[in-house]
C-alpha positions in Angstrom: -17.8 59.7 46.3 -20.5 60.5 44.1 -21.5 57.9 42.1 -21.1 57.5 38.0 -23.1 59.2 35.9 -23.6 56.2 32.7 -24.6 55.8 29.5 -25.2 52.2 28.0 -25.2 50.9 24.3 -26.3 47.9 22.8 -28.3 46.8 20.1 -29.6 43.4 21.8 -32.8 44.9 23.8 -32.5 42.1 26.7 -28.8 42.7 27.1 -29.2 46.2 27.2 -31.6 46.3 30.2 -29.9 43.8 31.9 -26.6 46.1 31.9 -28.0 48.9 32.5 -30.0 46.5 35.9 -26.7 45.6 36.7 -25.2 49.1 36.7 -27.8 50.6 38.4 -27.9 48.4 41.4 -24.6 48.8 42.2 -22.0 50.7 39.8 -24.2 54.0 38.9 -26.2 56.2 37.7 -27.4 55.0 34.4 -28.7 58.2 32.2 -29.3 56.7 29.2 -29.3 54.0 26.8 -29.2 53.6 23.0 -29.7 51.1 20.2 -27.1 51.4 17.9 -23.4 54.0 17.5 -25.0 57.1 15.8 -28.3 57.5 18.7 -24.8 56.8 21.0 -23.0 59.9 19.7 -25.7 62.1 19.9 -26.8 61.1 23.3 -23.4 60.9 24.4 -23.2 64.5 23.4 -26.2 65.7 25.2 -25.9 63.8 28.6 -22.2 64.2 29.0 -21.5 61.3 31.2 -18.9 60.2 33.2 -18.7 56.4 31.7 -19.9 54.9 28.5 -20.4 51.2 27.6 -20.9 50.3 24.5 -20.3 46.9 22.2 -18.3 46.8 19.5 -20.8 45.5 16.8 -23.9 47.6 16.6 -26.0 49.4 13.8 -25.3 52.4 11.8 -22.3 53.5 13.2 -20.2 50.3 15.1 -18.6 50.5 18.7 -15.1 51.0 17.6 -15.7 53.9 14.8 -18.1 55.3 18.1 -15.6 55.4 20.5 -13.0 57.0 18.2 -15.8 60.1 17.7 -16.4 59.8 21.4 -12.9 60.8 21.9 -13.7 64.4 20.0 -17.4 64.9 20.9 -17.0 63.9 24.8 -13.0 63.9 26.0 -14.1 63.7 29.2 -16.4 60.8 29.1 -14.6 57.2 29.6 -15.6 54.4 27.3 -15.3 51.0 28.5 -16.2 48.5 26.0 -18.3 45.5 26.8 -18.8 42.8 24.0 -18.5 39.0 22.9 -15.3 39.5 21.0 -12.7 38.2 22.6 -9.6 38.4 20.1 -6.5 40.3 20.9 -7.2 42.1 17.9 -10.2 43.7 18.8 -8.9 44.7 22.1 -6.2 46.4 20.4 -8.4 48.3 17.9 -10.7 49.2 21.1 -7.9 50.7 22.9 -5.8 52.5 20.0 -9.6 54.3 19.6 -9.7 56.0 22.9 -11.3 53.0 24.9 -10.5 52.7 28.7 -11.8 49.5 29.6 -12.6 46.5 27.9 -15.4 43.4 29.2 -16.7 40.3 28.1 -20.1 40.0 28.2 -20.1 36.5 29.0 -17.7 37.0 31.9 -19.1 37.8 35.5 -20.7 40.9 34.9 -22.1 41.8 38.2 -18.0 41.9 39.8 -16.6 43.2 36.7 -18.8 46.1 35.9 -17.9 47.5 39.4 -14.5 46.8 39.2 -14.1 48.0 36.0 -15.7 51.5 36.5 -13.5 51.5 39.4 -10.4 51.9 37.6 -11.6 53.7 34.6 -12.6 56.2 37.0 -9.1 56.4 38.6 -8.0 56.7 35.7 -6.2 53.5 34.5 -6.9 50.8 32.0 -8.9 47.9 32.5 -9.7 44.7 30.6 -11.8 41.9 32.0 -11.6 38.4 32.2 -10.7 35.9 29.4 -10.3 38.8 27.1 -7.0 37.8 25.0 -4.4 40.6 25.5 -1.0 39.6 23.3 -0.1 42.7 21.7 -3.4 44.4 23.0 -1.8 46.9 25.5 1.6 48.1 25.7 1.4 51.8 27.5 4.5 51.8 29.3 3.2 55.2 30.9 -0.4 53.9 32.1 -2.0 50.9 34.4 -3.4 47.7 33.4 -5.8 46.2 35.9 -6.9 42.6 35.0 -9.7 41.1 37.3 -9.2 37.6 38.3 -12.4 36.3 40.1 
């Protein structure tokens, strides 16, 4: 299997590299990263790839309102959100936008990153460890995949 073809957002320059580190070791190709949600559309747009991650807060146009225009601009890219907020809330708002995956960044990333990209790719759901799920996901028709380390 060929691997992922990614695109990273963040606006924290350390967290950023060390993502897209991460990704490239072992999860995929990373073909670009971005700063903040509108340089993320646009990219997004011209690199068409396979698996986004992006946060949810983040300048000029925020992870949430970029997902929900990923969904239009890129319908075949996955995003998997990766963030610090862990309320149910968000996690519902991330997936009723068109989000496929949803990661702490203070969790494990190295495990999680994989994992995750595993089962976006395959086509299900994911959400990652310590992220609060009541009422976040309730798609009788699709599959959840919670990592447990």
């Amino acid at each position: 299997m060929k691997k992922p073809r990614i695109l990273v957002a963040d606006d924290h320059p350390a967290i950023l590299m060390a993502v897209c580190v991460l990704l490239e070791d072992s999860v995929g190709e990373v073909v670009g990263r971005v700063t903040d949600g509108q340089a993320l559309l646009e990219a997004a747009q011209r690199l068409e790839p396979d698996i986004i991650f992006t946060d949810i807060s983040m300048p000029k146009l925020n992870g949430l309102e970029a997902t929900r225009a990923l969904q239009r601009a890129v319908p075949q890219s996955k995003v998997i959100i990766l963030t610090s907020h862990h309320e149910a809330a968000y996690t519902t708002l991330a997936f009723e936008a068109g989000a496929r995956g949803y990661l702490l960044k203070r969790s494990s990333l190295h495990a999680e990153l994989s994992q995750a990209v595993l089962h976006v790719m395959a086509g299900d759901h994911y959400i990652g460890l310590g992220v609060s799920t009541e009422q976040a996901f309730a798609d009788e028709g699709e599959t959840l995949r919670r990592y447990h380390l």
